[in-house]
C-alpha positions in Angstrom: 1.0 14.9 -52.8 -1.6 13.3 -51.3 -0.6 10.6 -49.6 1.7 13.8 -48.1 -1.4 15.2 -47.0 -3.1 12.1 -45.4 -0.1 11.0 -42.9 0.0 15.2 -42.0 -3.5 14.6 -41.6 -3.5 11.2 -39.4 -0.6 12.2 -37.4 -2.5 15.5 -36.2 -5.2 13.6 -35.3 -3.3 11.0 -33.4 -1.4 13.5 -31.1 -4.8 15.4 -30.6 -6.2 11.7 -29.8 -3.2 11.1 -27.2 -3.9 14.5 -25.7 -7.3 14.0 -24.8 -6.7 10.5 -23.9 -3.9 11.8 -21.1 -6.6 14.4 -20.2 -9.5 11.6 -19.3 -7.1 10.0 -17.8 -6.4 12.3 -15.3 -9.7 12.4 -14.3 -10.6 8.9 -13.6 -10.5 8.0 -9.8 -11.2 5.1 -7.7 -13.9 4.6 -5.2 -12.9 3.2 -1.9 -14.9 0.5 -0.7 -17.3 1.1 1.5 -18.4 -3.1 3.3 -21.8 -1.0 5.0 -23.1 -1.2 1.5 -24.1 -4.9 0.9 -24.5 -5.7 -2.9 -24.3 -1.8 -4.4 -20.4 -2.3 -5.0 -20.9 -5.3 -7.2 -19.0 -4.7 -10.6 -17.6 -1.5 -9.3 -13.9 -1.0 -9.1 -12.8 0.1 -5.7 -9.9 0.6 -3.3 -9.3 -0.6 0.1 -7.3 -0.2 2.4 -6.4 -2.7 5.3 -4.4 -5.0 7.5 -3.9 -8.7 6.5 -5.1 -10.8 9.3 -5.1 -14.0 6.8 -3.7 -15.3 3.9 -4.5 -18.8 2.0 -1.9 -19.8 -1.1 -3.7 -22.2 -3.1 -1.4 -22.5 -6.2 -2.1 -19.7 -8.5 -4.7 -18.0 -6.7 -3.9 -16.6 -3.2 -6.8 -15.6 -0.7 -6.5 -12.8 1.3 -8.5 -11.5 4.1 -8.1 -7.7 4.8 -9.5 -6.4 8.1 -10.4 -2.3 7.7 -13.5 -2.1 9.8 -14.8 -5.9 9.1 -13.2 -8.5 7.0 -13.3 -8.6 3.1 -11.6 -11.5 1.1 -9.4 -10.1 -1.6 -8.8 -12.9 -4.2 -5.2 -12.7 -6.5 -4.8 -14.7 -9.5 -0.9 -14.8 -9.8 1.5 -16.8 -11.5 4.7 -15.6 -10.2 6.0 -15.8 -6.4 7.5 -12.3 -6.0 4.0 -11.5 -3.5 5.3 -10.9 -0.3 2.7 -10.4 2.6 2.7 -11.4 6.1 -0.1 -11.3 8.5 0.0 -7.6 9.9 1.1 -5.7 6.7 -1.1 -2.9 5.8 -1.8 -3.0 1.7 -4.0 -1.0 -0.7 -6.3 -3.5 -2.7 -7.5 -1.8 -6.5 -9.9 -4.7 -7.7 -13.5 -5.5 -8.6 -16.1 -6.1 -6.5 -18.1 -9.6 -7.1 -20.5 -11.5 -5.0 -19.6 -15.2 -3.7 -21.8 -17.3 -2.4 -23.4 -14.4 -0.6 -20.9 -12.6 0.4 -19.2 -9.8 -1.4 -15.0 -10.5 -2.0 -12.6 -8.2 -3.9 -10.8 -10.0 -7.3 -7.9 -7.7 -7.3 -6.0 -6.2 -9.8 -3.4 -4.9 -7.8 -2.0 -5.5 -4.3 1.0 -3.3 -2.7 2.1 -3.2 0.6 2.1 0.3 2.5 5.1 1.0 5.3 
């Protein structure tokens, strides 16, 4: 009986968990990044959005520069080859912000291509 009770118990609380988890969720949004503002981005996750005017394959980490008003180096650690860019494309960049020898560069999380 109550062992009945206490997976009754933990299963309610689990779905009520999942609810409010798909509820946050919902709500979370990222920033797009703004290059005007030197150094308050660092750490923040942001999006931008931009044309390739460069790209540098160096094994398993591919830099790519993304012109949107000035250029920002977007840094992708990979491991598999199915990236496809071309100078020209226009992609949306979700990463983090970090600062590089003074400069401020994206390490992204994800990179897609928009037509």
């Amino acid at each position: 009986m109550k062992e009945n009770t206490l997976l009754k118990i933990a299963l309610v609380c689990s779905l009520i968990g999942l609810i409010a988890l798909y509820f946050i969720s919902t709500k979370i949004e990222v920033k797009d990044y703004k290059p005007n503002l030197v150094n308050e981005n660092i750490g923040d996750d942001v999006r931008l959005i931009g044309s390739v005017t460069k790209i540098s394959d160096k094994g398993s980490v591919v830099f790519v520069e993304v012109s949107q008003q000035s250029p920002v180096t977007v840094v992708l650690f990979t491991n598999d080859d199915n990236l496809k860019l071309s100078n020209g494309d226009n992609v949306e960049v979700i990463g983090e912000v970090q600062e590089y020898n003074g400069k401020n560069e994206i390490i992204a999380q994800k990179i897609r291509v928009i037509r």
